[in-house]
Structures are given as C-alpha cells and as structure tokens.
N, C-alpha and C positions, 0 to 999 in steps of 0.2 A: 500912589504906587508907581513905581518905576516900570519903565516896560523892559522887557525881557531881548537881552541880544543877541540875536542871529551867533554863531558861534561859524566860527572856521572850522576845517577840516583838514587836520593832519596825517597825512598817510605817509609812514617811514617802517623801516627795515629792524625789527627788534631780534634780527638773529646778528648784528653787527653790534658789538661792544660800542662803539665808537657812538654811531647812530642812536643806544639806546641812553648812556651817557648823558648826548645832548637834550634829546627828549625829556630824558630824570629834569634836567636844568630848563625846560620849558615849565614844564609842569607845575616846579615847584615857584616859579614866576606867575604862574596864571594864578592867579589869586581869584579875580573874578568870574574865573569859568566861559573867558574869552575862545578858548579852544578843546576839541575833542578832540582826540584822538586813537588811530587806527595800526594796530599791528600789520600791515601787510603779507609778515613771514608766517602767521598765523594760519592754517588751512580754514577755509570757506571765507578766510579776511575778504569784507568788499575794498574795492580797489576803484581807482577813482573812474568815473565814466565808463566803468567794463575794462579796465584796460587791462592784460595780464599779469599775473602777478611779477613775472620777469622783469617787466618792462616800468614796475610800481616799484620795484627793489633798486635797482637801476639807478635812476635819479629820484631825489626827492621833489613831494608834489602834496600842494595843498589845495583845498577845496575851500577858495575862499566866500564867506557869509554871502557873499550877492551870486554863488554858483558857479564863479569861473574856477576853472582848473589852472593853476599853475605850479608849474615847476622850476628846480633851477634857485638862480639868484633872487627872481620875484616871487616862488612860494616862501623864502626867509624872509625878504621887505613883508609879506603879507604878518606874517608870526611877529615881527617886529612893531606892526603898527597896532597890535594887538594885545601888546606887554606894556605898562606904561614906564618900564623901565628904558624901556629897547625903542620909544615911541622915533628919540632922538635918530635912531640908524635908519628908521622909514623916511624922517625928514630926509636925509642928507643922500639917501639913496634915490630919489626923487631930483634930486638933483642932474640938470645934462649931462648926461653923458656916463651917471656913475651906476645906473645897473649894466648896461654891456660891459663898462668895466667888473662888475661883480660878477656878473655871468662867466667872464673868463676865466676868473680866478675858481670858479666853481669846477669847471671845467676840464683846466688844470688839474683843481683836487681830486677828481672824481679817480684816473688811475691809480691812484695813491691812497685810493681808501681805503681794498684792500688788506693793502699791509700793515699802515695804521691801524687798522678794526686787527686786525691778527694779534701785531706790538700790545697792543690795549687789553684785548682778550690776556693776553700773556700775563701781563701786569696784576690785574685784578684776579686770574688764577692762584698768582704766586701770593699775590697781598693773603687772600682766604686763607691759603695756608699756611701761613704766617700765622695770621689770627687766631689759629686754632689752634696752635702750639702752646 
C-alpha cells in the first residue's frame, strides 16, 4: 500500500473570474489529489496563518505539504511541482536567478488583474447568454 501524500494548500480569490479560471485548470490537472483547495472570498474561508482575508485576496499564497506559506512566483513553482504536467516549470524555475525573475513578472500582473478579472468576467457573462439563446 502506498502511503498517502501530504497535500498542498491553495488559497485564491474565487470572486475573480480570472483566478477561478485558472483554479478550474489546476484542478482538472490534479489528477492525484496533490492539492486542496480554499476559496478565500468565501465568508469564515480559513486563510493562510490567520492572515486577513484582504491581504489572502491580495496576492496569491499556498500552504505548501511541509507547512511553509508561500506566495507570489514561489506558491505557483509550489502548484507546479505538484502537477506532473507542469513538474517541468518547477525544474526550470529552480533555476538561478529565475523565480525573482518570476516574482517580477507576477508583480507586474498583479495591477492588471483587476481589469483582466473584469474583461474576463465580461466574457463568460456574454458567452452565458449566448448559450442560452
């Protein structure tokens, strides 16, 4: 019998289209039940380390299998090393110097999430009602 694996902790934003999106495409990856995950936008959602809910919407943050909290560029390596699809991008992110370069670009995104989550929203409103025509 195989022993049973610690599982990660993802904690994201499911009032953001965008965010829940990508979640949908974690999920459906996790085949082996490498990851839980946590609605943070949800009222009484636990939140990683007590931390408030504001501040869990904010940036994304995962609780990975050995207990560290991370956010950022290194809670995705974390999701990554956990997919054995995505195993490749934990390699290569592992790599000198290539999470502060991810970190930046996260960074970067993080103003512009916003409006994308909006854009996005917009989209899959409109698509519905298409659908239902």
């Amino acid at each position: 019998m195989e022993p049973e694996l610690a599982k990660s902790t993802v904690y994201f934003d499911g009032s953001c289209p965008l965010c829940q999106a990508e979640i949908g495409y974690y999920r459906r990856e996790d085949r082996a039940g490498a990851l839980c995950f946590v609605d943070v936008s949800q009222p009484g959602a636990a939140t990683p380390d007590g931390m408030t809910c504001q501040r869990a919407m904010a940036r994304f943050h995962v609780r990975a299998c050995d207990g560290r909290v991370l956010s950022g560029a290194a809670a995705f390596v974390e999701i990554w090393r956990r997919l054995p699809n995505w195993r490749w991008a934990a390699r290569a992110a592992s790599l000198p110097g290539v999470l502060p370069v991810l970190e930046l670009g996260y960074r970067a995104f993080l103003p512009v999430r916003p409006f994308l989550s909006r854009s996005i929203g917009r989209i899959l409103a409109w698509r519905g009602r298409s659908a239902k025509k």
